[in-house]
N, C-alpha and C positions, 0 to 999 in steps of 0.2 A: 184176713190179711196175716202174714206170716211174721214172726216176730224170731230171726236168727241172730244170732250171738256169736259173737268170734273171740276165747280167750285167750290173751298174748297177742293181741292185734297190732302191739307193738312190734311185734315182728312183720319188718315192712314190704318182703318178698313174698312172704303169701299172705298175707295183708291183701297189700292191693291186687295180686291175680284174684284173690276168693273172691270180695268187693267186685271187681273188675266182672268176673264170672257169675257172679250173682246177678247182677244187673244185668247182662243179657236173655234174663227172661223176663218176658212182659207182664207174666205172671206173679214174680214177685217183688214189683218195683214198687205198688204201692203196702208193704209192711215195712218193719223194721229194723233196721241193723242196728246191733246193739253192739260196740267196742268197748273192749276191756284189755285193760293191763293193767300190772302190778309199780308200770314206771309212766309219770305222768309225760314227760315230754317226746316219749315214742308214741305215747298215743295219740295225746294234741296232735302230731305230723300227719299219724293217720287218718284222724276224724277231719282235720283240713282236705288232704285228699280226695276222702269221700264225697265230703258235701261239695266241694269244686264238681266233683265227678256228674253229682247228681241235680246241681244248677245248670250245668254247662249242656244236659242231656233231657231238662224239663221235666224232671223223675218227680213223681209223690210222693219215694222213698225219705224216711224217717230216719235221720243218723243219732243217734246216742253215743255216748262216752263215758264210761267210766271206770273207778279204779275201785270199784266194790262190787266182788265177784256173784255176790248174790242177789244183789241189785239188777244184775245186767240178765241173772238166768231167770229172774221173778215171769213167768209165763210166754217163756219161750217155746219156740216149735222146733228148733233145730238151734245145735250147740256145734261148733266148730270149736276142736283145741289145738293151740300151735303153741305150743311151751318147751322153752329150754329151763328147767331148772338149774339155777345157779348161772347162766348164763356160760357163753363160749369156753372164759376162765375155768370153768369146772370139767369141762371135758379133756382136758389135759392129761390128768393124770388117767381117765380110760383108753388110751392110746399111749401112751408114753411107760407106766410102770407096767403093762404086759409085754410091751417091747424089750423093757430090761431086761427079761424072763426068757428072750427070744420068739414070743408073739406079735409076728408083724399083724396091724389091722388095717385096712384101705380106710375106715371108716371110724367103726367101734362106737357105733351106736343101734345098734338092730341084733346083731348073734354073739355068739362068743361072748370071750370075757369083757368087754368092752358092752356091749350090748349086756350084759346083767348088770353092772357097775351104773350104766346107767339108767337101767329100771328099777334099781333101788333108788335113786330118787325120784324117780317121776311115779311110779306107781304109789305114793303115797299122797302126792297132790290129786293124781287121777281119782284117786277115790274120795276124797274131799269133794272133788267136783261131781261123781257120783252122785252123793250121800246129799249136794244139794239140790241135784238135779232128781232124787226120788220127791223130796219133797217141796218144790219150788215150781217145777215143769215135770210132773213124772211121764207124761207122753211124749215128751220131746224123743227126736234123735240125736244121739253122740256120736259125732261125727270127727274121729281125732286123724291128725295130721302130724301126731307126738309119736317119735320114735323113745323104746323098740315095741312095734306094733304085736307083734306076737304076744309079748309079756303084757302088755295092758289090755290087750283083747280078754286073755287069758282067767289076769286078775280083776278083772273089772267086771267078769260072771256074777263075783259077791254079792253085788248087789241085784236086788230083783229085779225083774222084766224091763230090764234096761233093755233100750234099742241103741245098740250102736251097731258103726262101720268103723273101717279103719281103711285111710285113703294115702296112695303112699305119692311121694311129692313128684313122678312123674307124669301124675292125670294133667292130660292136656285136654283139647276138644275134640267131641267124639267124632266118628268117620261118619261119612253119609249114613250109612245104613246100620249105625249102632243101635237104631230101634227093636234088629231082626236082632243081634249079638245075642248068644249067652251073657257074656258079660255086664249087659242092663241092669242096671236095678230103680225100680220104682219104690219110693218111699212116701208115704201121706200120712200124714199126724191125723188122729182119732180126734182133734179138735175141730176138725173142719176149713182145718188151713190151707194153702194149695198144693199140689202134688211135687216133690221135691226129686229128679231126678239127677243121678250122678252114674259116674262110669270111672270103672278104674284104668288108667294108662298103665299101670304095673302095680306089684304088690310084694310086698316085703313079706 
């Protein structure tokens, strides 16, 4: 049985799609979801959710909660991360002072200066979560959802035989025949957990 992990599950838009999307496989309803964030009251919202989710559908599924990051990756097979460091607040000025400069960004979290601005914060939590994911789950997949994906793909090589993906937020459900696609990817933990397939809608 599989034991997934979602940190920042406070974040409640892909929160509940990932949840949502996990559990349409029969495969892995009966392991574990394990929710994390760093703010208790986005989580409680979310682990309510879940387990409604998972009464209301007669799941075996296991919901967990909590707000100790190493607690939640202790023997996991797959790690989903959705992190805003610093929250909304801090994105401001990646968007705002390259403007003053005369750098319009649509975004300014993925390229450009906007997109470095904000891999300097995030790639130092990424690696954190690395560094306990080598020794806590090191077979796991990391599976980030954390912009800018380039730069954490990148930097997050450091650490050894890390498996990761990097899924960018317009994966929706795959087309009839996404079995035949290039673009499939088959993933299975060396634990003997069950086979974890995903597909990317687009890619940053």
């Amino acid at each position: 049985m599989a034991k997934i992990v979602i940190i920042g599950a406070g974040s409640h838009v892909f929160s509940r799609h990932l949840i949502t999307d996990i559990l349409t496989w029969p495969e892995l309803r009966d392991g574990t979801i394990s929710l994390m964030d760093i703010s208790q009251e986005p989580l409680d919202l979310i682990a309510g959710f879940a387990r409604r989710l998972v009464k209301q559908n007669g799941f075996k599924t296991k919901i967990e909660a909590t707000t100790k990051r190493r607690e939640a990756l202790d023997g996991a097979d797959y790690v989903f991360v959705t992190i805003q460091v610093g929250g909304s607040k801090a994105t401001w000025p990646d968007r705002e002072l390259p403007r003053k400069y005369g750098v319009d960004q649509a975004v300014g979290d993925t390229t450009g200066v906007g997109g470095v601005f904000y891999g300097t914060r995030h790639v130092p939590v990424i690696l954190d979560i690395c560094r306990d994911m080598a020794e806590l789950c090191p077979n796991a997949w990391l599976l980030s959802y954390t912009n800018p994906m380039a730069i954490i793909c990148w930097r997050s090589t450091i650490t050894p035989k890390l498996k990761m993906s990097a899924c960018a937020t317009a994966c929706r459900a795959p087309p009839p025949n996404w079995r035949n696609t290039s673009v499939s990817r088959s993933m299975s933990s060396t634990t003997g957990s069950p086979e974890l397939t995903i597909w990317p809608g687009s890619w940053n």
